[in-house]
C-alpha positions in Angstrom: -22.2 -7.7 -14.8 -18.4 -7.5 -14.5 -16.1 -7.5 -17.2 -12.1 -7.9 -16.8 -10.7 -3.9 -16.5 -7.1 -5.1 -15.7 -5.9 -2.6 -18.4 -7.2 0.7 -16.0 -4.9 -0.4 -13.5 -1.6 -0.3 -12.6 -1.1 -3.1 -10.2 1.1 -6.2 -12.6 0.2 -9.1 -13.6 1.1 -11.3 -10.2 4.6 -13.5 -10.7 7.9 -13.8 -9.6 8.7 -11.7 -12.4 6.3 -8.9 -11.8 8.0 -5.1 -12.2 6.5 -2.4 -10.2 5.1 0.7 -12.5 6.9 3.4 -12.3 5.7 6.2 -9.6 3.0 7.7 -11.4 3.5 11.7 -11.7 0.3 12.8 -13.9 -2.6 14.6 -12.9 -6.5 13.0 -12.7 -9.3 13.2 -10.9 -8.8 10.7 -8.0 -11.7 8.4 -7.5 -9.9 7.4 -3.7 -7.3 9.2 -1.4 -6.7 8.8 2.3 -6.0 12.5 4.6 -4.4 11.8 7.3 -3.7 14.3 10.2 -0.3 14.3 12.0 1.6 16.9 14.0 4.8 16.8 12.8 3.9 16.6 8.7 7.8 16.5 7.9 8.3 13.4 9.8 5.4 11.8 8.3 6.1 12.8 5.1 10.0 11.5 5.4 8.2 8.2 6.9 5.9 8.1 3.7 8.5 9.1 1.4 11.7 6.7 2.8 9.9 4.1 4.1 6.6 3.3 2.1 8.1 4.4 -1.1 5.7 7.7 -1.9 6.6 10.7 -3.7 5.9 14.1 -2.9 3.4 14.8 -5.9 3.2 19.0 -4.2 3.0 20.4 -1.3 1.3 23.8 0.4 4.1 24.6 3.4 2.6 23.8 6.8 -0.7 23.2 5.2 -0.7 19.3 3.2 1.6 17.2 1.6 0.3 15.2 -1.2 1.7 11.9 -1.8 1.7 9.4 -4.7 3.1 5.9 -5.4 1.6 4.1 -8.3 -1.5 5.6 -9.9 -4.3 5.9 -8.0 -2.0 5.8 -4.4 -2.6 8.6 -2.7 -2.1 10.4 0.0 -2.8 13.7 1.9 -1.1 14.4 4.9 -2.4 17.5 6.9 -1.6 19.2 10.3 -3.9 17.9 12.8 -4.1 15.7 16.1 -3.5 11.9 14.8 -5.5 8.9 16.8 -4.0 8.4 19.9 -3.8 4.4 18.9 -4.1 2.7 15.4 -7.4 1.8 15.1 -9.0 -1.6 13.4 -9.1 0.3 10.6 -6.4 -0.3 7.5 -5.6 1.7 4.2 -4.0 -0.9 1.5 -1.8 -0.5 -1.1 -0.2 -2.7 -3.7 3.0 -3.4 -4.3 5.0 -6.2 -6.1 6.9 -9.4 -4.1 10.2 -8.2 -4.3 9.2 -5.0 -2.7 7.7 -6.5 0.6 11.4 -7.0 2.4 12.8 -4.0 1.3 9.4 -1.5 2.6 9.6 -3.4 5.9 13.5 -2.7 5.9 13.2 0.8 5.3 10.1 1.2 8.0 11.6 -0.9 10.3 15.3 1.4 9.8 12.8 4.4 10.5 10.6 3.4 13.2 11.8 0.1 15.0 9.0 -2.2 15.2 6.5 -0.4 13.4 6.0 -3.6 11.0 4.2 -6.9 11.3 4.7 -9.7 8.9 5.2 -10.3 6.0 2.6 -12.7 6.2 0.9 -14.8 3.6 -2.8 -14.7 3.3 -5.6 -17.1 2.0 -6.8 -14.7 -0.7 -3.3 -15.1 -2.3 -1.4 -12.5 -1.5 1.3 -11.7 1.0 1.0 -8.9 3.3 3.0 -6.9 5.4 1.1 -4.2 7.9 3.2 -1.1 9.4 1.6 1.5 11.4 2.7 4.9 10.3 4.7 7.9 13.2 0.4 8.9 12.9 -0.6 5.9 13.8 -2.4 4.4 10.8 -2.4 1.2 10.1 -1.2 0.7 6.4 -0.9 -2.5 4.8 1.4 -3.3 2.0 -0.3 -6.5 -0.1 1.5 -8.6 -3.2 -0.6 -10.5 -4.9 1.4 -13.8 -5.3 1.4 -16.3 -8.5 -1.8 -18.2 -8.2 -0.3 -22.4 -8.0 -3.8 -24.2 -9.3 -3.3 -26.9 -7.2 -2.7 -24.8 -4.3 -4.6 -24.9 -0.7 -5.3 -20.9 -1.3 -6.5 -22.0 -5.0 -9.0 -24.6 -4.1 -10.0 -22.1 -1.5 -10.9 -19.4 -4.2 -12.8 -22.3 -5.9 -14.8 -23.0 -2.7 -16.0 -19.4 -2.5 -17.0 -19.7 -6.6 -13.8 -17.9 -7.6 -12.1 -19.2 -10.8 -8.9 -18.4 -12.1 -8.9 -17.0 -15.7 
Protein backbone atom coordinates (compact mmCIF):
# COMPACT_ATOMS: atom_id res chain seq x y z
CA UNK A 1 0.00 0.00 0.00
CA UNK A 2 1.41 3.61 -0.39
CA UNK A 3 0.10 6.49 1.18
CA UNK A 4 1.31 10.28 0.23
CA UNK A 5 4.41 11.03 3.06
CA UNK A 6 5.29 14.44 1.30
CA UNK A 7 5.21 15.95 4.76
CA UNK A 8 8.59 13.67 5.98
CA UNK A 9 10.40 15.34 3.34
CA UNK A 10 12.12 18.21 2.64
CA UNK A 11 12.27 18.37 -1.15
CA UNK A 12 9.27 21.52 -2.19
CA UNK A 13 6.44 21.22 -3.76
CA UNK A 14 7.83 21.49 -7.68
CA UNK A 15 7.08 25.16 -9.34
CA UNK A 16 8.63 28.08 -10.53
CA UNK A 17 8.09 29.38 -7.21
CA UNK A 18 9.63 26.56 -5.28
CA UNK A 19 12.24 27.85 -2.19
CA UNK A 20 14.88 25.58 -1.20
CA UNK A 21 14.74 24.43 2.76
CA UNK A 22 17.13 25.77 4.56
CA UNK A 23 20.45 23.53 5.10
CA UNK A 24 19.27 21.36 7.69
CA UNK A 25 21.69 21.41 10.87
CA UNK A 26 19.88 18.86 13.41
CA UNK A 27 20.92 15.54 14.43
CA UNK A 28 18.89 11.94 13.37
CA UNK A 29 19.56 8.79 12.58
CA UNK A 30 20.27 8.71 8.83
CA UNK A 31 18.32 6.11 6.92
CA UNK A 32 21.02 6.91 3.69
CA UNK A 33 24.58 8.56 3.38
CA UNK A 34 27.16 8.18 0.69
CA UNK A 35 31.29 7.79 2.06
CA UNK A 36 33.31 8.60 -0.28
CA UNK A 37 37.19 8.22 -0.25
CA UNK A 38 39.47 10.90 -1.60
CA UNK A 39 43.11 11.90 -1.11
CA UNK A 40 43.11 15.24 -0.62
CA UNK A 41 39.74 15.58 1.89
CA UNK A 42 40.16 19.50 1.98
CA UNK A 43 39.82 19.83 -1.68
CA UNK A 44 36.91 17.65 -1.74
CA UNK A 45 35.41 19.14 0.99
CA UNK A 46 35.88 22.93 -0.54
CA UNK A 47 34.45 21.22 -3.86
CA UNK A 48 31.37 19.92 -1.73
CA UNK A 49 31.06 22.93 0.29
CA UNK A 50 31.52 25.86 -2.72
CA UNK A 51 30.36 24.10 -5.42
CA UNK A 52 27.44 21.55 -4.54
CA UNK A 53 26.25 23.74 -1.80
CA UNK A 54 26.94 21.29 1.49
CA UNK A 55 27.82 22.28 4.80
CA UNK A 56 30.28 21.02 7.07
CA UNK A 57 27.86 19.37 9.69
CA UNK A 58 31.61 18.13 11.89
CA UNK A 59 34.51 16.97 11.11
CA UNK A 60 37.39 14.53 12.82
CA UNK A 61 40.88 16.26 11.31
CA UNK A 62 42.48 13.95 8.73
CA UNK A 63 39.94 11.32 9.51
CA UNK A 64 36.03 12.34 7.74
CA UNK A 65 34.23 15.30 6.98
CA UNK A 66 30.61 15.00 7.33
CA UNK A 67 28.54 16.88 5.02
CA UNK A 68 24.86 18.00 4.90
CA UNK A 69 22.60 19.97 2.51
CA UNK A 70 18.95 19.58 3.01
CA UNK A 71 17.81 16.84 5.49
CA UNK A 72 18.51 13.60 4.69
CA UNK A 73 21.79 14.89 2.22
CA UNK A 74 24.58 13.48 3.42
CA UNK A 75 27.81 12.95 2.97
CA UNK A 76 31.01 11.39 4.48
CA UNK A 77 34.16 12.11 2.97
CA UNK A 78 37.16 9.94 4.20
CA UNK A 79 40.94 9.61 3.35
CA UNK A 80 41.26 6.82 0.96
CA UNK A 81 42.26 6.01 -2.86
CA UNK A 82 39.17 7.43 -4.99
CA UNK A 83 38.13 5.32 -8.38
CA UNK A 84 40.47 5.98 -10.86
CA UNK A 85 37.39 6.91 -13.34
CA UNK A 86 33.60 7.80 -12.46
CA UNK A 87 31.91 4.78 -12.73
CA UNK A 88 28.13 4.18 -14.14
CA UNK A 89 27.24 4.64 -10.88
CA UNK A 90 25.39 8.12 -9.64
CA UNK A 91 24.39 9.51 -6.09
CA UNK A 92 21.31 12.14 -6.49
CA UNK A 93 20.34 14.88 -4.80
CA UNK A 94 17.46 17.38 -4.97
CA UNK A 95 17.55 20.69 -5.42
CA UNK A 96 15.05 23.41 -6.61
CA UNK A 97 15.10 25.10 -10.50
CA UNK A 98 16.59 28.11 -9.69
CA UNK A 99 19.52 26.36 -8.18
CA UNK A 100 20.50 24.17 -11.27
CA UNK A 101 22.65 27.29 -13.08
CA UNK A 102 24.09 28.63 -10.14
CA UNK A 103 25.61 24.64 -8.80
CA UNK A 104 26.92 24.20 -12.37
CA UNK A 105 28.45 27.85 -12.18
CA UNK A 106 30.12 27.30 -9.06
CA UNK A 107 31.44 23.51 -10.15
CA UNK A 108 32.25 24.62 -13.39
CA UNK A 109 34.38 27.96 -11.51
CA UNK A 110 36.05 25.04 -9.45
CA UNK A 111 36.69 22.30 -11.75
CA UNK A 112 36.36 23.39 -15.53
CA UNK A 113 34.24 20.90 -17.22
CA UNK A 114 33.33 18.84 -14.43
CA UNK A 115 29.43 19.36 -15.35
CA UNK A 116 27.10 18.01 -17.94
CA UNK A 117 23.72 19.46 -18.69
CA UNK A 118 21.45 20.74 -17.37
CA UNK A 119 19.34 18.50 -19.13
CA UNK A 120 15.64 17.88 -19.04
CA UNK A 121 14.43 14.45 -18.47
CA UNK A 122 11.12 12.44 -19.24
CA UNK A 123 10.34 11.75 -15.63
CA UNK A 124 9.89 15.55 -15.21
CA UNK A 125 12.74 16.83 -13.82
CA UNK A 126 15.79 18.64 -15.07
CA UNK A 127 19.11 17.35 -14.22
CA UNK A 128 22.41 18.45 -14.21
CA UNK A 129 25.39 15.64 -13.53
CA UNK A 130 29.01 16.82 -12.21
CA UNK A 131 31.60 14.47 -11.36
CA UNK A 132 33.22 15.38 -8.12
CA UNK A 133 37.81 16.16 -7.79
CA UNK A 134 36.98 12.01 -6.39
CA UNK A 135 35.52 11.20 -9.30
CA UNK A 136 31.88 10.46 -8.35
CA UNK A 137 29.33 11.08 -10.40
CA UNK A 138 26.68 13.28 -8.55
CA UNK A 139 23.59 14.34 -10.08
CA UNK A 140 21.73 17.42 -9.17
CA UNK A 141 17.71 16.79 -10.17
CA UNK A 142 14.71 19.53 -9.99
CA UNK A 143 11.67 18.31 -10.23
CA UNK A 144 9.88 20.72 -12.70
CA UNK A 145 6.02 21.86 -12.60
CA UNK A 146 4.15 18.96 -14.04
CA UNK A 147 2.09 20.80 -17.44
CA UNK A 148 -1.02 18.10 -17.77
CA UNK A 149 -1.03 18.30 -21.23
CA UNK A 150 2.61 17.86 -21.49
CA UNK A 151 4.61 15.01 -23.60
CA UNK A 152 6.46 14.08 -20.11
CA UNK A 153 2.75 14.02 -18.55
CA UNK A 154 1.08 11.75 -20.93
CA UNK A 155 4.21 9.73 -20.58
CA UNK A 156 3.67 9.36 -16.64
CA UNK A 157 0.11 8.33 -17.72
CA UNK A 158 1.39 5.61 -20.10
CA UNK A 159 3.43 4.01 -17.31
CA UNK A 160 -0.03 4.15 -14.92
CA UNK A 161 1.28 7.29 -13.08
CA UNK A 162 -1.37 9.93 -12.25
CA UNK A 163 -0.88 13.28 -11.09
CA UNK A 164 -2.63 14.12 -7.74
Amino acid sequence: MTYPAFDLSPVPVPGPDAVAPEPFRGLYGMPMFVILPTTDLAASVDFWIRGLGFFDLFSVPQQLTHLRRWAFQDVLLVPGSPAAEPSGATVSFSCVLDQIDAIAEACESLVPGCTTGPQVKPWNSVELEIITPENTRVVMTAARPLDPDSPEAAHLRSIGIEAP
